[in-house]
C-alpha positions in Angstrom: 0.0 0.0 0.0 3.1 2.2 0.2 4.6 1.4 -2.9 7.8 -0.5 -3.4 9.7 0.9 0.0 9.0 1.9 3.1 10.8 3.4 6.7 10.3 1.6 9.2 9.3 5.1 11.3 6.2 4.9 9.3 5.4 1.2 10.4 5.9 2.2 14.2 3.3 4.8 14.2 0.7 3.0 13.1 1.9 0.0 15.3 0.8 2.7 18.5 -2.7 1.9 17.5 -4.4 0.4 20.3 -5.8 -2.1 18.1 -2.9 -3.2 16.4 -1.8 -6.6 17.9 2.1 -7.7 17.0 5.0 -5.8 15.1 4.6 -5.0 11.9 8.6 -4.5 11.1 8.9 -8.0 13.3 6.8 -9.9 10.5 8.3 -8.3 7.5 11.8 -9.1 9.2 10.1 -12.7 8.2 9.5 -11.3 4.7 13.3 -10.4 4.5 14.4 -13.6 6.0 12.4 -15.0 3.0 13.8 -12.9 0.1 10.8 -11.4 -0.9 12.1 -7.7 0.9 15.0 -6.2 1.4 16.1 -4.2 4.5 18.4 -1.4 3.9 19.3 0.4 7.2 16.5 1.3 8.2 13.8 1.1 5.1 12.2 -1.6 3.9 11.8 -2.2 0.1 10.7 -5.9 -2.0 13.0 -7.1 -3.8 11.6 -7.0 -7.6 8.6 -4.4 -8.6 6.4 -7.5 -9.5 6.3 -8.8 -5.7 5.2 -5.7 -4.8 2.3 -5.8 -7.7 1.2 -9.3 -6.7 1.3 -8.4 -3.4 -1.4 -5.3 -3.8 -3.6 -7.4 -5.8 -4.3 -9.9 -3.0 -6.1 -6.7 -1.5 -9.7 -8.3 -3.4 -11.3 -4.9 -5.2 -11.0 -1.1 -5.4 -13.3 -0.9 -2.7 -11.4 -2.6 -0.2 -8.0 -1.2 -1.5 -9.6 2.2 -1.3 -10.9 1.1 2.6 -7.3 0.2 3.3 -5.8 3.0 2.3 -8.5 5.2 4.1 -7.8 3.1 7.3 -3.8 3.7 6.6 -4.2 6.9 6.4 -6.1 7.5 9.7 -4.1 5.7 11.4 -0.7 7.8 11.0 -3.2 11.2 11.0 -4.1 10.3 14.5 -1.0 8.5 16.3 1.9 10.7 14.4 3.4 13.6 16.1 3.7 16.9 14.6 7.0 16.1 13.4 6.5 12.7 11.9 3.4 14.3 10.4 5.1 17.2 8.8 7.8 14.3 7.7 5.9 11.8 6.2 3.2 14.4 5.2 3.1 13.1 1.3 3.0 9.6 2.4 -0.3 10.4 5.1 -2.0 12.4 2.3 -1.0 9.8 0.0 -3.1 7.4 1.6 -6.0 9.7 2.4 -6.8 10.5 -1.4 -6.6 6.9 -2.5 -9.4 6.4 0.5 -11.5 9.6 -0.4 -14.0 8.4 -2.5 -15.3 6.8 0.8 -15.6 9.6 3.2 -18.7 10.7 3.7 -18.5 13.3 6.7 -18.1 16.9 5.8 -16.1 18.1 8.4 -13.3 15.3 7.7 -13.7 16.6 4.0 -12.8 19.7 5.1 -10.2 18.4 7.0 -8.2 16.5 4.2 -8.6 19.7 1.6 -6.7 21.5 4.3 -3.9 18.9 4.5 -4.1 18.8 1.0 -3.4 22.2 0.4 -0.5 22.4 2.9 0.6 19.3 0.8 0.6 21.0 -2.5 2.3 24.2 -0.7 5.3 22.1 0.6 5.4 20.2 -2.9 5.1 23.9 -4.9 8.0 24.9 -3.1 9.9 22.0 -3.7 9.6 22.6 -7.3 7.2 19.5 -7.7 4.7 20.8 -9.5 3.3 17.7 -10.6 2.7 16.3 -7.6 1.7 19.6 -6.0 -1.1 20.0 -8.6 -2.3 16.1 -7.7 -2.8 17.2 -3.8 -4.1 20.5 -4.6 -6.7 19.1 -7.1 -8.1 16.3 -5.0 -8.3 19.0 -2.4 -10.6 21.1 -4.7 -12.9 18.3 -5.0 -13.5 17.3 -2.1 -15.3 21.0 -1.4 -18.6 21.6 -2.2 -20.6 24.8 -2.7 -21.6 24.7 1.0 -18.0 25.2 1.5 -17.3 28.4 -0.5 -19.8 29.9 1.9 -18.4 28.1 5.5 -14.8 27.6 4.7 -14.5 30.7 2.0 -10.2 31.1 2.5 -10.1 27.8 2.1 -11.9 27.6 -1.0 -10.2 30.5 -2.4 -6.2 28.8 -1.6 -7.0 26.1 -3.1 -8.0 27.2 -6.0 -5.9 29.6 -6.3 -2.3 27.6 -5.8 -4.4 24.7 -8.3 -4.8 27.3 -11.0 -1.4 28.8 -11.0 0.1 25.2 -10.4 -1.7 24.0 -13.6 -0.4 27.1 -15.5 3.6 25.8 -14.9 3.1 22.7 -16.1 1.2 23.7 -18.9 -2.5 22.6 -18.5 -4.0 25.1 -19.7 -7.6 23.6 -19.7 -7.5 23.2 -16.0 -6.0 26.6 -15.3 -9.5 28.3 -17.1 -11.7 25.7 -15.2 -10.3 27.0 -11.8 -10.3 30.8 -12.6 -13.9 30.4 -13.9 -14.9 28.6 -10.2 -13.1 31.6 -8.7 -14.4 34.6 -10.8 -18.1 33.1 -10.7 -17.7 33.3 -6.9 -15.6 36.1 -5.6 -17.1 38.9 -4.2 -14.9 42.5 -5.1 -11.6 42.7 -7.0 -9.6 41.4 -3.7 -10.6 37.9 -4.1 -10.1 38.0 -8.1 -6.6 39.1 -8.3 -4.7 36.2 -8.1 -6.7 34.4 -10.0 -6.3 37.5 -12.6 -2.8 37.4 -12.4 -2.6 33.6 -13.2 -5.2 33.8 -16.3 -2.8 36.5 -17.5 0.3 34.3 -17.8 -1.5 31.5 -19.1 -2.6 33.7 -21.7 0.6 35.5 -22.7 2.0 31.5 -22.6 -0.4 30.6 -24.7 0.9 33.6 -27.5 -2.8 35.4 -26.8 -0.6 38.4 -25.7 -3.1 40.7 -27.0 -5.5 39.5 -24.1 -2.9 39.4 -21.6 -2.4 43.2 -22.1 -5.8 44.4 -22.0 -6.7 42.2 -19.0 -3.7 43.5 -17.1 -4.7 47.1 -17.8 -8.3 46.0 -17.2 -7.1 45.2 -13.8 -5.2 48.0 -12.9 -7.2 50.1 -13.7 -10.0 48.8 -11.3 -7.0 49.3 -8.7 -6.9 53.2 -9.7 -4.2 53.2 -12.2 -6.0 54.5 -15.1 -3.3 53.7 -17.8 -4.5 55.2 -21.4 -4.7 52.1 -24.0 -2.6 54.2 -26.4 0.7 56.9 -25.1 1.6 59.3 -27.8 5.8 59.1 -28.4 6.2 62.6 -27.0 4.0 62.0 -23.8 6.7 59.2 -23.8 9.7 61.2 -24.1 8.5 63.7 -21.6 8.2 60.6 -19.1 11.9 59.6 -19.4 12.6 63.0 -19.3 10.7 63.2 -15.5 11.8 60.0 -14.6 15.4 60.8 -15.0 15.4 64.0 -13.2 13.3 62.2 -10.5 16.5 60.3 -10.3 18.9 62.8 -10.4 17.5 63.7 -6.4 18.8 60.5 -5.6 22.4 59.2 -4.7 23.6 56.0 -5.4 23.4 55.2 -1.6 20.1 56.7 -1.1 18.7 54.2 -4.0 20.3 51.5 -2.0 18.9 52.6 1.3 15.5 53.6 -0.2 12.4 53.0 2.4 10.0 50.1 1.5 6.6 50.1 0.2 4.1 49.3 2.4 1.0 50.9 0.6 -0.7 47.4 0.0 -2.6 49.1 -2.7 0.4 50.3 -4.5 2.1 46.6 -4.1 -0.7 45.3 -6.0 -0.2 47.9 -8.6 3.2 47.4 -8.9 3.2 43.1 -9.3 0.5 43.9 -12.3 2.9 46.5 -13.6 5.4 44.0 -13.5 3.4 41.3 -15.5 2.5 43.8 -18.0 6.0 44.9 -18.4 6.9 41.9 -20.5 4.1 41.6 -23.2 4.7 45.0 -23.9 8.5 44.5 -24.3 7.6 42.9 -27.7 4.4 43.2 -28.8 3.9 47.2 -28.2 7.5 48.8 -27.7 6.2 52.3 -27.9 4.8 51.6 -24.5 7.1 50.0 -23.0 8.9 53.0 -21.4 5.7 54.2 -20.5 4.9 51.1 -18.3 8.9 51.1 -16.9 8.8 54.8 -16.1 5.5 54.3 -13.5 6.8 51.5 -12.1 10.5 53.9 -11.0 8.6 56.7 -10.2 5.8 54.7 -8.0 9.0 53.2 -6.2 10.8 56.6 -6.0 7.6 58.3 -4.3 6.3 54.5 -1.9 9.0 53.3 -1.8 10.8 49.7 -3.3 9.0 46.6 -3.2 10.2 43.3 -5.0 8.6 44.4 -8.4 11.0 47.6 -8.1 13.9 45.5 -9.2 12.7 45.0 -12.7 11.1 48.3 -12.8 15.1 49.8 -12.3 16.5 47.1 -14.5 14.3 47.8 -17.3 14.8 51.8 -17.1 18.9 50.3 -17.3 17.8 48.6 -20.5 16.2 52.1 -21.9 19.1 54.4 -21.0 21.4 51.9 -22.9 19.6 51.2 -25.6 17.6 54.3 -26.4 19.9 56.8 -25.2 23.0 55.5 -24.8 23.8 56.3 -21.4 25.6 53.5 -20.3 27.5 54.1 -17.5 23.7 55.5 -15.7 22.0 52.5 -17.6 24.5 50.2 -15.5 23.8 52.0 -12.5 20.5 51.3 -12.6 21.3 47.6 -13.3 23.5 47.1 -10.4 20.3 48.9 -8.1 17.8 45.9 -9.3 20.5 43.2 -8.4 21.1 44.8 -5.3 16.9 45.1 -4.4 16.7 41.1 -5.7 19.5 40.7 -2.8 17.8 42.5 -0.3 14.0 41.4 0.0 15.2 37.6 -1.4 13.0 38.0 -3.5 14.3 34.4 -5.6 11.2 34.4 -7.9 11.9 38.1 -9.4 15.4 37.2 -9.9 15.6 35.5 -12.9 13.8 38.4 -14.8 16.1 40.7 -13.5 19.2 39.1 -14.7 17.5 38.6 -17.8 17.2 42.6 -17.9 20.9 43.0 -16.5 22.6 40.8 -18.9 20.8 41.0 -22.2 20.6 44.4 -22.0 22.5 46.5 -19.9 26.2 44.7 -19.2 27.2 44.5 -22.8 28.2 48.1 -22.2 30.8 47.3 -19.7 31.8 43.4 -19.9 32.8 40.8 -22.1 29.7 39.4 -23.7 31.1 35.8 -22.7 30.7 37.2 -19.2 26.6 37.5 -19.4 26.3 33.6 -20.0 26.8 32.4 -16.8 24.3 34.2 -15.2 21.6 33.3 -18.0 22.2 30.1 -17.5 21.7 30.8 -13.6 18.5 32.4 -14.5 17.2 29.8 -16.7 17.8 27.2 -13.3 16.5 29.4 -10.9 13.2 30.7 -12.8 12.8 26.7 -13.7 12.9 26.3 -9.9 10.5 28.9 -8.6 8.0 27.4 -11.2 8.5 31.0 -13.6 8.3 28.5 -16.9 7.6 31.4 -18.8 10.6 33.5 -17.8 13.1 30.3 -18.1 12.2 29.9 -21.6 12.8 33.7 -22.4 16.2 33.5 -20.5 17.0 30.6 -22.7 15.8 32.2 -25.8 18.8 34.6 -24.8 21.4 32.9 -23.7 20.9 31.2 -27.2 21.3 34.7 -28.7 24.0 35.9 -26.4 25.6 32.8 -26.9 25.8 32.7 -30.9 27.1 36.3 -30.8 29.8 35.4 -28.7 30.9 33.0 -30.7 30.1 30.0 -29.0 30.7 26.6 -31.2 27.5 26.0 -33.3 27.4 22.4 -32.4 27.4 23.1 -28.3 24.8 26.0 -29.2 22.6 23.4 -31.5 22.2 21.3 -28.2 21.9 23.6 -25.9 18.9 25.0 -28.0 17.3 21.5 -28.6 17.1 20.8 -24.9 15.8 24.4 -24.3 12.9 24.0 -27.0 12.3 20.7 -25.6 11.8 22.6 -22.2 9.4 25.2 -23.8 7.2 22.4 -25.6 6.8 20.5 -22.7 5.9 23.1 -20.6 3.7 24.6 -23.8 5.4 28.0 -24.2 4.4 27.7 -27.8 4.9 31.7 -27.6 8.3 31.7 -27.1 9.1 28.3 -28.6 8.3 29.9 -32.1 10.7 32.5 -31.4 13.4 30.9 -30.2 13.5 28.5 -33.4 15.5 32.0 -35.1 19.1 31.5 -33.3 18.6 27.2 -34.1 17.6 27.6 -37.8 20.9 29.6 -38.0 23.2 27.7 -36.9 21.9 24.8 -38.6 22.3 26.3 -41.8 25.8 28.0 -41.2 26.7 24.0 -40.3 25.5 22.8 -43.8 22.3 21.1 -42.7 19.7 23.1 -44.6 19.4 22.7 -48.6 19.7 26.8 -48.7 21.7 28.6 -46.9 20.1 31.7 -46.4 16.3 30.7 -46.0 14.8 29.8 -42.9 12.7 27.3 -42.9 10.1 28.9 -39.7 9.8 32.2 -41.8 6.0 31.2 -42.2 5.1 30.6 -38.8 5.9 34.6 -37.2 3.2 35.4 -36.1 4.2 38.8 -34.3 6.6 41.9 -34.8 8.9 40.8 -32.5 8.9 37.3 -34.4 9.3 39.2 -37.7 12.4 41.3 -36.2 13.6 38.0 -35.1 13.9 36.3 -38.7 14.6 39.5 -40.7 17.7 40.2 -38.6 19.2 36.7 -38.7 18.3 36.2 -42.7 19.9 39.6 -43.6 23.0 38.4 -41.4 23.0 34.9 -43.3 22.8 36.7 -46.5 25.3 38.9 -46.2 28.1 36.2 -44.4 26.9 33.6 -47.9 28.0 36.9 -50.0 24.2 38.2 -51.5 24.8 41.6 -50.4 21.8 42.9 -52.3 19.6 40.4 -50.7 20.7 41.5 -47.1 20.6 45.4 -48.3 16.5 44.4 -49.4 16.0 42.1 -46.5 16.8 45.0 -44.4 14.7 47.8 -46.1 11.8 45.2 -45.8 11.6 46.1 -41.9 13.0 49.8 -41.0 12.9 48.2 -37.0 15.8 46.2 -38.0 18.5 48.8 -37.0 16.0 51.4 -34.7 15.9 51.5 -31.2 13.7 49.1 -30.6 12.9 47.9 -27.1 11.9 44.5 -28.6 15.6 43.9 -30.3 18.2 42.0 -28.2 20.9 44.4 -27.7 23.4 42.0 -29.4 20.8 41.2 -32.1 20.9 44.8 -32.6 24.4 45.0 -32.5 25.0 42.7 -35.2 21.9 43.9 -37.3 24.2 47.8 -37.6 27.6 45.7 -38.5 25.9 43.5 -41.2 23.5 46.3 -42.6 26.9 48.5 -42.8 29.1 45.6 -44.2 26.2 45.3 -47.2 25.3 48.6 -47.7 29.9 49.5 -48.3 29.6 46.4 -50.5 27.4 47.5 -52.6 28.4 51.5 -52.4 31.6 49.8 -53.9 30.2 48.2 -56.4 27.8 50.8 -57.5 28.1 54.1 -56.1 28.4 55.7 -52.6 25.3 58.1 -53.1 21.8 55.5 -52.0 23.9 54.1 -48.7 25.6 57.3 -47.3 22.8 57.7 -44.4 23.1 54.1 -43.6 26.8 53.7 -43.7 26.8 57.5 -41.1 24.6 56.2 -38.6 25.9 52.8 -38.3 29.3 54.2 -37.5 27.5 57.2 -35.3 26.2 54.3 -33.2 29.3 51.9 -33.6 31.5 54.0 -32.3 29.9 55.1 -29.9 28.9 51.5 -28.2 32.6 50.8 -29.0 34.0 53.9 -26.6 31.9 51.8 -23.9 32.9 48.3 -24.4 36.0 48.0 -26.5 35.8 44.3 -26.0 32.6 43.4 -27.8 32.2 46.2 -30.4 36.1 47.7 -31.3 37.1 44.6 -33.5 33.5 45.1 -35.5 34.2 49.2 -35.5 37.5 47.9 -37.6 36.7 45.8 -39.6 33.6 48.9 -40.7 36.5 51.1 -40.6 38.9 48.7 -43.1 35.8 48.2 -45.4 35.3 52.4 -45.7 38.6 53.0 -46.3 38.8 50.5 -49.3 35.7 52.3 -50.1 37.6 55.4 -50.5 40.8 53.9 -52.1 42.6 54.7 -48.9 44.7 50.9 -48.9 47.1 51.3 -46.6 44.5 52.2 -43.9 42.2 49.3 -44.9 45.1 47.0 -45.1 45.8 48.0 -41.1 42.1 48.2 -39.7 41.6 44.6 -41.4 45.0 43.3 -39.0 43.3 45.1 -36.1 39.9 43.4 -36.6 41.4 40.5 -36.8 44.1 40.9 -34.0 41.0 42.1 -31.7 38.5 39.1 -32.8 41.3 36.5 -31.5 42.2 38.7 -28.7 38.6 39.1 -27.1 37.5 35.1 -28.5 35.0 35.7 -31.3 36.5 33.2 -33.4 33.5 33.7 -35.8 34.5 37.4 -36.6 38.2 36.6 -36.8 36.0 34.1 -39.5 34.4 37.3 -41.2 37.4 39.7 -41.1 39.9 37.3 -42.7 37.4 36.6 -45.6 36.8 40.1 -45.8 40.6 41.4 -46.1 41.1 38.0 -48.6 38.5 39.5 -50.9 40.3 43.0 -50.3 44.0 41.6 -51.1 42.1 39.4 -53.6 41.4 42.6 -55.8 44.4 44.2 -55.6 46.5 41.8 -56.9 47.9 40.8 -53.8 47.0 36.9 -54.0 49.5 35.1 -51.7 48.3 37.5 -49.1 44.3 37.0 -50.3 45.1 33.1 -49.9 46.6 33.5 -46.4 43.6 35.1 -44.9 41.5 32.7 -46.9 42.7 30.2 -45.8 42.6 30.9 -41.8 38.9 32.5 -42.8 38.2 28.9 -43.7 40.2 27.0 -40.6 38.1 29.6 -38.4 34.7 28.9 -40.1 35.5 25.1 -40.0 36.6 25.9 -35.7 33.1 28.1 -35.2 31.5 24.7 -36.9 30.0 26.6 -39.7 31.0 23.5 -41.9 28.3 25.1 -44.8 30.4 28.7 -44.7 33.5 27.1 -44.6 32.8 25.2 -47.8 31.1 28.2 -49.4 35.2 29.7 -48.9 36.6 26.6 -50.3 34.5 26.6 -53.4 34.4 30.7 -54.1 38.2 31.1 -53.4 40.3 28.2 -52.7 39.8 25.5 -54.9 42.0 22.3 -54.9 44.9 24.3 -56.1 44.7 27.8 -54.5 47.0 29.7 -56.8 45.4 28.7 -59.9 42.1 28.9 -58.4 42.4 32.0 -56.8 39.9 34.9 -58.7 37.8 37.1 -58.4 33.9 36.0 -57.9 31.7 37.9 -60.5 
């Protein structure tokens, strides 16, 4: 009846029964003696699963197996002591479900859904969310309606935990049956919101992110934040612009010694704020900073809460992406980290270093640095039951992890086990999107028919999805040579290279040094005049990221720099930026852009006659492509410039 093992501990409570005659662990000693159990210190376990199956089915029906669990059950509810209760409390409730069909008095009911839900609580904060949902479900039915009206907090936990436990592991079905049972019978938006709260995850999970928006504002604005549905971009502006000089009051120490919020109110606000923060990262960037900016200046004038960490962290993201203050931008960073740390608040945490190190710490460390913690996230969101957040983290570190150079073939099964994760737990939203950084690498490694087409193009469903496969064709377009195609792939989507809150920093990044590399192509090929705007901002921005971080952007700013000066006939200076992009790319471990550079200044050498020189930096272009695993690129080298015998092989593609 209690599986396949069991501690002896157990046995001696229910042995303290008055009516038990003899010693259990005495007879299965016999049993041991015998062979058909094994005793291991102090547990006892049979020794082959199908003993144990016989065994049980001696027990004549379901009735009477249902009876003796029931009877089990009772038995260690009533003699076990608080301790051994709260120790063995999964085995005792355990027992008293597989029993439940037979109770029939209402107050034991009541009893049991009690257990049940401290049951579900321990095994929710374990991280066992199957189990947990088990307990918490048989606790929900074993209310009836009388209960809702005698026993109404009861009623209300229960369902409650049940439907947010259903949400992280993906059962959907069950998480709109309990917040229906809760909405029909709440009284006032105090008993609705964490029902509301759950509905709204499930349906940004489920990709209905439109919904999830307009419920969230539907709820705050019932709390008294009347957020308008639409902000124009100057009201926008404006609120940066007061948000930021709200800050300027403040010293770095006073932001780390900033009073708590204890406006109960203003807390709920703030954890709807917080869930509303992410759908609007990608589906409606333009409000974003409008969402960001009341959740700093709500902390600045109530004080910080646990939501206040994002809040910071996001307006970090803002400053260094939309402004380009980086060194404040990394202030503000360090702030949410520091709030995380100081109301251990574990469950927040993986957002914030989500925030931190996909958008923020580019500016100041070596992109290699931001894995770690992603990875960290990714574990700790997965163990706080935050399914949705682990899966974004994941999506990143993919990103993060391709820009840095990481070897395609690691990255390719890192990314299968991390759409496995998002499948499994039904994240369908973000397991579209993460497909982009996957599709890549499987066609840089030669296992896609065409290199440059991605085979989920048809399946975006969103902008940020559209961002997402624009970006990373116009990147494999231009590294497979079709400059023209990744000049047109670009002009198809203006948000490519903006300032968009739903790019990735580094997929921004990337998008300014492939759009540049295409558009000098082609300005070399057939007149400076249409790219001149493109080519000037790119480096405006370049530069400027590359002042902050020489480590992840000065090697790229070269290489732009080598390219403009062949532009402009100026081969001495090309010849020396293409050495330094190089020099920098080995230096700082992007293996893939010491890749790009060396194909580039072999092209460069290629055309001006130089063609020992071309072949050298062919030659370690193709050795690096072949190192990054980009088996595809690296025979797309071979069979453009190499050839079996490079000399006579060696000219110039038309």
């Amino acid at each position: 009846c209690f599986g396949a093992e069991c501690e002896e501990r157990l046995l001696n409570i229910i042995d303290r029964s008055p009516d038990r005659i003899g010693d259990t662990a005495a007879a299965l000693d016999i049993a041991v003696s015998e062979g058909i159990m094994i005793k291991v210190n102090s547990e006892y376990r049979f020794s082959h699963d199908q003993i144990q199956q016989v065994v049980y089915q001696l027990v004549p029906d379901s009735e009477n197996k249902a009876a003796l669990h029931l009877f089990l059950g009772r038995l260690l509810w009533k003699w076990a002591s608080e301790d051994e209760a709260n120790m063995f409390l999964f085995v005792l409730v355990d027992q008293l479900h597989r029993g439940s069909c037979l109770l029939t008095d209402p107050e034991e009911k009541v009893k049991l859904a009690r257990l049940s839900l401290l049951a579900g609580e321990v095994a929710h904060s374990l991280s066992a969310f199957l189990p947990a949902a088990s307990y918490l479900e048989t606790g929900c039915l074993l209310l009836t309606e009388t209960d809702w009206a005698c026993h109404r907090n009861l009623c209300f936990s229960l369902h409650n935990l049940f439907a947010e436990t259903q949400y992280i592991v993906g059962d959907f079905a069950s998480v709109k049956e309990s917040v229906g049972s809760v909405l029909s019978r709440a009284n006032g938006l105090s008993e609705k919101l964490s029902v509301y709260r759950t509905l709204i995850l499930s349906m940004g999970a489920q990709g209905h992110v439109s919904d999830a928006i307009h419920t969230s504002l539907s709820v705050l604005n019932q709390l008294g934040e009347n957020l308008p549905m639409n902000v124009p971009e100057e009201m926008i502006k404006k609120d940066i612009q007061i948000t930021m000089k709200l800050l300027s009051k403040w010293t770095e120490e006073s932001l780390l010694n900033m009073k708590a919020m204890h406006d109960t109110d203003k807390l709920t606000v703030m954890k709807f704020l917080h869930l509303l923060l992410w759908y609007v990262f990608y589906t409606r960037s333009s409000y974003y900073p409008f969402v960001v900016c009341r959740m700093v200046q709500l902390s600045l004038s109530h004080g910080v809460c646990k939501e206040s960490a994002l809040g910071f962290a996001s307006f970090g993201c803002i400053l260094c992406s939309a402004v380009n203050m980086f060194q404040l931008g990394n202030r503000y960073g360090t702030l949410s980290l520091n709030i995380i740390e100081r109301f251990h608040a574990k469950e927040y945490a993986a957002k914030v270093l989500l925030c931190v190190y996909g958008g923020i710490r580019h500016t100041a460390e070596p992109i290699q640095a931001a894995l770690p913690p992603l990875k960290n996230a990714i574990e700790v969101a997965l163990a706080t039951g935050d399914t949705e957040y682990a899966m974004i983290c994941a999506s990143t570190h993919n990103s993060i992890a391709f820009a840095s150079g990481k070897a395609l073939s690691a990255l390719i099964t890192e990314a299968e086990m991390h759409s496995q994760q998002m499948f499994e737990c039904k994240q369908n939203y973000m397991a579209i999107g993460s497909k982009g950084v996957y599709q890549t690498a499987l066609n840089l490694m030669g296992r896609s028919a065409d290199p440059i087409k991605l085979d989920w193009e048809e399946t975006a469903e969103n902008a940020r999805d559209v961002i997402f496969i624009t970006s990373r064709r116009m990147w494999l377009e231009y590294i497979f040579g079709e400059y023209e195609l990744a000049w047109q792939t670009a002009q198809s989507n203006k948000e490519i290279c903006g300032r968009s809150s739903r790019s990735l920093f580094v997929v921004r990044c990337h998008n300014t040094l492939f759009l540049c590399l295409a558009a000098l192509a082609l300005a070399r090929k057939g007149g400076e005049m249409e790219y001149t705007a493109t080519i000037k901002d790119a480096f405006s921005q370049m530069e400027v990221w590359a002042e902050a971080s020489p480590w992840n952007f000065q090697n790229k700013l070269e290489l732009m720099k080598a390219e403009y000066a062949y532009l402009k006939k100026d081969l001495a200076v090309a010849a020396e930026c293409y050495q330094l992009s190089i020099d920098l790319a080995v230096k700082h471990h992007f293996i893939h852009e010491q890749a790009i550079a060396s194909e580039r200044a072999g092209i460069f050498y290629l055309e001006n006659g130089e063609n020992d020189t071309a072949e050298q930096c062919f030659m370690r272009a193709y050795d690096c492509y072949r190192q990054w695993g980009a088996e595809a690129k690296a025979s797309h080298v071979q069979m453009r410039y190499i050839g079996e015998d490079t000399k006579s092989h060696l000219t110039i593609p038309t």
